[in-house]
NUBA-366081 format. One record per residue: residue in one letter; residue number from 0; x, y, z of N, C-alpha, C in turn. Coordinates in pm, whole numbers. Example, Ala and Ser with C-alpha at 12.3 -4.5 7.8 and 13.67 -1.06 7.14 Angstrom:
2
residuo | num | n.x | n.y | n.z | ca.x | ca.y | ca.z | c.x | c.y | c.z
A | 0 | 1319 | -569 | 780 | 1230 | -450 | 780 | 1320 | -330 | 780
S | 1 | 1285 | -225 | 708 | 1367 | -106 | 714 | 1290 | 3 | 787
end
This chain:
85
residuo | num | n.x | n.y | n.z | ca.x | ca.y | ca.z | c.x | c.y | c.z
X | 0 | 83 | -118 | 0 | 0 | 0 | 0 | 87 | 125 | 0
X | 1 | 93 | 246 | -73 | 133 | 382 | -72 | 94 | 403 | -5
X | 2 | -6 | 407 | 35 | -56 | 546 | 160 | -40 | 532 | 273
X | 3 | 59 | 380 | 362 | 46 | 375 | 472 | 202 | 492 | 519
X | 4 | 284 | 535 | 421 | 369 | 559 | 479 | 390 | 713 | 511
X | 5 | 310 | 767 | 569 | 308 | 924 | 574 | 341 | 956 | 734
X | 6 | 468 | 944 | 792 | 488 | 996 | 961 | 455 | 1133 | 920
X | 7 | 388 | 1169 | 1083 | 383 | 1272 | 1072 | 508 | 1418 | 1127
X | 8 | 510 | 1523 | 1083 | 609 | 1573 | 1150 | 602 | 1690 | 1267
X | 9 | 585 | 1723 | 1342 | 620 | 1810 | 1469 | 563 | 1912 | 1467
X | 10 | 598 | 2005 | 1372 | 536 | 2093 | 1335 | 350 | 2112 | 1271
X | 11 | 404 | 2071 | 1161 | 256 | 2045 | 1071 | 151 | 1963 | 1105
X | 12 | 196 | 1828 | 1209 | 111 | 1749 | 1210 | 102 | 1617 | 1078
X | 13 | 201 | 1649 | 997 | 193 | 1582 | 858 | 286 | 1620 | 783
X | 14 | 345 | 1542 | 664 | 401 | 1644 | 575 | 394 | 1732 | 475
X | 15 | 423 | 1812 | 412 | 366 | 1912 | 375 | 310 | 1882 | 225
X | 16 | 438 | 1751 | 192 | 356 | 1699 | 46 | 252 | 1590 | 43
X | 17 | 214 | 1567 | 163 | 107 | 1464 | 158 | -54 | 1561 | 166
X | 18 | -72 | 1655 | 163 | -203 | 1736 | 183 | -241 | 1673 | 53
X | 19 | -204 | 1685 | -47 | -304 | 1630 | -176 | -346 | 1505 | -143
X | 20 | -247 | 1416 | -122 | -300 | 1261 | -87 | -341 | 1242 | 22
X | 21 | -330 | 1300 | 93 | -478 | 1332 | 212 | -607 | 1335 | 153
X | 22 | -566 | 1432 | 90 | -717 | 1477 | 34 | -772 | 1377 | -66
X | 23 | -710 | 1350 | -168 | -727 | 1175 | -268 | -801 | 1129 | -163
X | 24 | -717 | 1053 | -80 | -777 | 956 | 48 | -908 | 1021 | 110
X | 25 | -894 | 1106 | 115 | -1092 | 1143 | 211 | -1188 | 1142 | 118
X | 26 | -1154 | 1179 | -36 | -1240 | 1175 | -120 | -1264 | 1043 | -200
X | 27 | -1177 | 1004 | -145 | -1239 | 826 | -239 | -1254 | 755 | -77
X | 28 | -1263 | 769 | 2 | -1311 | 731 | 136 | -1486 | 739 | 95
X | 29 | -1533 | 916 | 97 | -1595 | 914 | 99 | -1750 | 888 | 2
X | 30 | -1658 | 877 | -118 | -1743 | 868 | -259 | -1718 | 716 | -280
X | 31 | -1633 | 631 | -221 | -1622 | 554 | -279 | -1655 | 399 | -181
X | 32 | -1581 | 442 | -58 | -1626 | 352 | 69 | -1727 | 339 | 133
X | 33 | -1799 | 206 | 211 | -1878 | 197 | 264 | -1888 | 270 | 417
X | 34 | -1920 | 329 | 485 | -1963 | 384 | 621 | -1872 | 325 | 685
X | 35 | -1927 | 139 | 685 | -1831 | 71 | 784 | -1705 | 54 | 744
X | 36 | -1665 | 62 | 613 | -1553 | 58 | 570 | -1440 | 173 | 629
X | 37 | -1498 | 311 | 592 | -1457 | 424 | 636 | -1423 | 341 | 823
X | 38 | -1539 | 353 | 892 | -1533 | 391 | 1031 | -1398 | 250 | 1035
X | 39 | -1432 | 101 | 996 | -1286 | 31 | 1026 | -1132 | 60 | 1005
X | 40 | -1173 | 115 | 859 | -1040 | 183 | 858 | -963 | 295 | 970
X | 41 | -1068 | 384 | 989 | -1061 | 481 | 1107 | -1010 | 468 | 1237
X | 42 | -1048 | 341 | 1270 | -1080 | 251 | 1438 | -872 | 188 | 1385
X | 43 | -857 | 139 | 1264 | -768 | 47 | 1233 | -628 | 141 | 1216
X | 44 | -660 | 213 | 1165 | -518 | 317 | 1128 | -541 | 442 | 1198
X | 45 | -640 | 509 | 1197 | -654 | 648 | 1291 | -592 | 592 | 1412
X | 46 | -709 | 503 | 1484 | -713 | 480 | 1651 | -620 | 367 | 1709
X | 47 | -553 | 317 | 1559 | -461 | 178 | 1616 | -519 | 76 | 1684
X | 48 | -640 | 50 | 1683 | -681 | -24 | 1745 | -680 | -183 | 1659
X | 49 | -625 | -302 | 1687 | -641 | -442 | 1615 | -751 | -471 | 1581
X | 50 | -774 | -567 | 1518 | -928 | -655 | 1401 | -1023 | -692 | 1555
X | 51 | -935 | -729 | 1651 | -1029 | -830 | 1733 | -1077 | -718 | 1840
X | 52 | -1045 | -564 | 1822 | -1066 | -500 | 1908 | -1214 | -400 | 1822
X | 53 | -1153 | -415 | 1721 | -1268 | -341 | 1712 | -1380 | -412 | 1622
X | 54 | -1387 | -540 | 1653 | -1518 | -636 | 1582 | -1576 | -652 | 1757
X | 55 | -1513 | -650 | 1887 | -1567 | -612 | 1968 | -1661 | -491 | 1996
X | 56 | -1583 | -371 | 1942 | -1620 | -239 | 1954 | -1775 | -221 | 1886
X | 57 | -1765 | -249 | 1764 | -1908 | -246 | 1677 | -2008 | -401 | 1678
X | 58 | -1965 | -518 | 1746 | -2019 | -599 | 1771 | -2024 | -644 | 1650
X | 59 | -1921 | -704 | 1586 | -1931 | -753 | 1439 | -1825 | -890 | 1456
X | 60 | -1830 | -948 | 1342 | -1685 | -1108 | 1344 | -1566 | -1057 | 1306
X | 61 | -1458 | -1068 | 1370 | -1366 | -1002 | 1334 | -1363 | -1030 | 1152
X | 62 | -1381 | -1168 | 1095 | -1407 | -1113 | 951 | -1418 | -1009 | 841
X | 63 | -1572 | -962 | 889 | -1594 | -877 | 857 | -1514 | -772 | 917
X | 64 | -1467 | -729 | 1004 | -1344 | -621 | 1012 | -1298 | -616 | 906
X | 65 | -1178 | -781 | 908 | -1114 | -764 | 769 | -1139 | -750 | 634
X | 66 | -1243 | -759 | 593 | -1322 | -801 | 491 | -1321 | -622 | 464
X | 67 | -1396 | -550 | 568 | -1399 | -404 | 523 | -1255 | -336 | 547
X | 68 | -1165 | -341 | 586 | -1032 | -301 | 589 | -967 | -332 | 473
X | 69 | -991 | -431 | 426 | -937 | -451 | 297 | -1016 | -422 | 164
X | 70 | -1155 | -370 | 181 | -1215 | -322 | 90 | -1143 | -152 | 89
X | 71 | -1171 | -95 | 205 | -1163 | 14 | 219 | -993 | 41 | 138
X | 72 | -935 | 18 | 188 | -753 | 5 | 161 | -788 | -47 | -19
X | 73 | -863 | -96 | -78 | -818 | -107 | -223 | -944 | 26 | -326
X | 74 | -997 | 103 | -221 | -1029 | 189 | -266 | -958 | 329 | -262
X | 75 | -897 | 349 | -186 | -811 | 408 | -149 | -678 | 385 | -262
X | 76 | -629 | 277 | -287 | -536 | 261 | -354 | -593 | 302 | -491
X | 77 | -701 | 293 | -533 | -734 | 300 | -648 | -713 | 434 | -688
X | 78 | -779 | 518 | -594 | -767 | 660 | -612 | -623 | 714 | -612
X | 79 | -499 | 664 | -512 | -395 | 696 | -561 | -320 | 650 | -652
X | 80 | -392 | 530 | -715 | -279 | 498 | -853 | -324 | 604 | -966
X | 81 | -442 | 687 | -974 | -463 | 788 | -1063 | -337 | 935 | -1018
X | 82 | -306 | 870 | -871 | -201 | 1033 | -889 | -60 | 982 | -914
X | 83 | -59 | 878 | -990 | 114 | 824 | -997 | 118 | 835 | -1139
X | 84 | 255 | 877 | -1139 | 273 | 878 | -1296 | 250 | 785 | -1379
end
């Protein structure tokens, strides 16, 4: 995946060339992902939280966690292979 590798930095909160692919990423999040997709991804990479923590959290099989983490993550990718040369 491209997009997992963005540390953030001290200042900004981020780096300064990732604002576009930020933005890619929220907009094919949101046009393109499911709700639960969005919120697992969110719970998974925002909040760090593991598959088995948060199929607890929303009362789901951890499966389906993965099932939408990995939907979500190839929508996402999709949208940034349109910004690669």
């Amino acid at each position: 995946m491209i997009w997992r590798c963005v540390p953030p930095t001290r200042t900004t909160g981020m780096r300064s060339g990732c604002l576009p692919r930020r933005r890619t990423i929220v907009r094919a999040l949101r046009g393109q992902a499911t709700a639960r997709q969005r919120q697992c991804l969110y719970l998974y990479y925002g909040r760090g939280l593991n598959q088995e923590a948060i199929a607890k959290l929303l009362c789901i099989n951890v499966s389906t966690v993965s099932r939408n983490i990995t939907n979500g993550e190839r929508h996402v990718d999709a949208a940034l292979a349109l910004l690669e040369p």
